[in-house]
SEMAR-929711 format. One line per field, with one value per residue (C-alpha): residue number from 1; x, y, z. Coordinates in steps of 0.5 Angstrom, whole numbers. Layout:
pos <- (NUM,...)
px <- (X,...)
py <- (Y,...)
pz <- (Z,...)
***
This chain:
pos <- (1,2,3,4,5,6,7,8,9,10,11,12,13,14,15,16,17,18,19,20,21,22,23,24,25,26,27,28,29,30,31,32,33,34,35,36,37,38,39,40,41,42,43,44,45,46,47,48,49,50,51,52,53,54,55,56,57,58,59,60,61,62,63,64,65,66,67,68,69,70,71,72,73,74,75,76,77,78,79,80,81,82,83,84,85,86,87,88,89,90,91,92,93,94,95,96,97,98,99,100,101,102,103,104,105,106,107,108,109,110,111,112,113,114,115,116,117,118,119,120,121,122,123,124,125,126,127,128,129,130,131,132,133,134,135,136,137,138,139,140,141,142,143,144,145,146,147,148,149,150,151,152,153,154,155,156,157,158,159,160,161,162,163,164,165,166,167,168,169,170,171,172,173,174,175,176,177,178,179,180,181,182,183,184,185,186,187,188,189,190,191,192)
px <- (266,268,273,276,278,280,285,287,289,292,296,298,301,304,307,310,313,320,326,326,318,320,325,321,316,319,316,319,326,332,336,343,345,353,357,354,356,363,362,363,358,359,358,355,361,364,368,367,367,365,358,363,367,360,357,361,362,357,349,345,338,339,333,332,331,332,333,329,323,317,312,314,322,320,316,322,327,321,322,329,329,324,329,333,330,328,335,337,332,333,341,341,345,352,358,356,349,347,343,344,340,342,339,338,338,346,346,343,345,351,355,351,344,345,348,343,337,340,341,333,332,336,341,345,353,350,345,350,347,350,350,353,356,351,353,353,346,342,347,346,338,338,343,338,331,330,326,319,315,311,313,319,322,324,322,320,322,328,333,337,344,348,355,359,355,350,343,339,332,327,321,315,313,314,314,314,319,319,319,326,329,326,330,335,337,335,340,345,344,346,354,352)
py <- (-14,-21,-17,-12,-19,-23,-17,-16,-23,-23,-17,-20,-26,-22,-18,-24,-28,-30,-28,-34,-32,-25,-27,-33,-28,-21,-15,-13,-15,-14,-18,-16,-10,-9,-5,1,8,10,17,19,19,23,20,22,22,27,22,20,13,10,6,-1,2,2,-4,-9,-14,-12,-14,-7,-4,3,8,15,20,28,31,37,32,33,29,21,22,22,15,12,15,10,5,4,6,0,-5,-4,-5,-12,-14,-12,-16,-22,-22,-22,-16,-19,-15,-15,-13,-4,0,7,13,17,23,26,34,34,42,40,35,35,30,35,35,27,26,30,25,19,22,23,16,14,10,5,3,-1,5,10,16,19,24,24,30,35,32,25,25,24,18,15,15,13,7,5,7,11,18,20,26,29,33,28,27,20,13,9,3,-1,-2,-9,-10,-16,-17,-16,-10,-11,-8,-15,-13,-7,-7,-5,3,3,-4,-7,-7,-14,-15,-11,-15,-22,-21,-18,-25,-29,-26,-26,-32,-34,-34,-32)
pz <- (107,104,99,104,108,102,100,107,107,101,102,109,105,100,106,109,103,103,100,95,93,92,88,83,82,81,82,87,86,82,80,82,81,80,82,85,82,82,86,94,100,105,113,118,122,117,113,105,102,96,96,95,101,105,102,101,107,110,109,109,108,106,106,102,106,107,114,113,111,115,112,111,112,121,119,115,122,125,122,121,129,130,125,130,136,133,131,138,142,138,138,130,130,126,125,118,119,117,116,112,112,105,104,98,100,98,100,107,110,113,117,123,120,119,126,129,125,127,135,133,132,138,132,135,133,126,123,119,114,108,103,96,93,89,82,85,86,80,79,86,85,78,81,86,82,88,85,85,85,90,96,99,91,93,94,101,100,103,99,100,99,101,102,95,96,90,90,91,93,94,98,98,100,108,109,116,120,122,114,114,120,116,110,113,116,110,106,112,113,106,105,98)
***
């Protein structure tokens, strides 16, 4: 009982740590990675940009997901539904600030399969989804580091882009969302 309590704290601490402490002692994040790979992403609005075009300027939490998920992708939809609530009640929604859902089903997940996902989610005007290219997508999930085994085949971590559009952080697996919203402030606060 004394342990459970002690790990529960501990992991509490861990879960509430700062960008700066995640950064001093690793495991969690990368130092930063760029540029992200030369290839297209698709929209859910039916336009195709590369990764640059949609990261740089802006800070962005980008999630790996498919629409025809049924086990963790409907929690990530959560989540990401939740960061946004938070953002939008404490007015931290900057002009700068997205997130991105990118899917993994490159055959799937159309820009009317991703604009549905969002619809589902109720995302509001900083959430987009994105596709890349059947031949792209080995590259963009070795980019991100983003593959895993299993049902779902990919990560459930946030990965945490800053405004030069380089990968600077990736979570732990579903973290909380007011972690997300946290880090997502802390690093557009910082004009770096």
């Amino acid at each position: 009982m004394q342990r459970r309590r002690l790990l529960r704290a501990a992991a509490g601490l861990a879960a509430t740590a700062g960008l700066g402490t995640a950064r001093a002692h690793g495991g969690l994040v990368l130092p930063p990675v760029a540029p992200p790979p030369a290839l297209r992403l698709r929209l859910h609005d039916g336009r195709t940009v590369s990764p640059a075009a949609l990261l740089e300027g802006r800070v962005t939490a980008l999630q790996l997901m498919f629409t025809g998920c049924s086990a963790t992708c409907p929690i990530q939809g959560a989540l990401f539904a939740e960061v946004e609530r938070l953002l939008l009640a404490q007015r931290a929604v900057p002009g700068d600030v997205q997130l991105v859902s990118a899917s993994i089903d490159a055959l799937g997940d159309d820009p009317r399969a991703l604009s549905a996902w969002l619809a589902r989610y109720g995302a509001g005007a900083s959430w987009r989804a994105a596709t890349p290219a059947v031949a792209d997508l080995d590259r963009w999930l070795d980019f991100l580091q983003g593959r895993r085994g299993g049902v779902d085949r990919h990560t459930t971590q946030v990965f945490l882009f800053d405004r030069q559009g380089r990968l600077v952080l990736r979570t732990v697996d579903l973290p909380p969302a007011s972690q997300v919203v946290r880090l997502l402030a802390e690093l557009a606060g910082s004009r770096g």
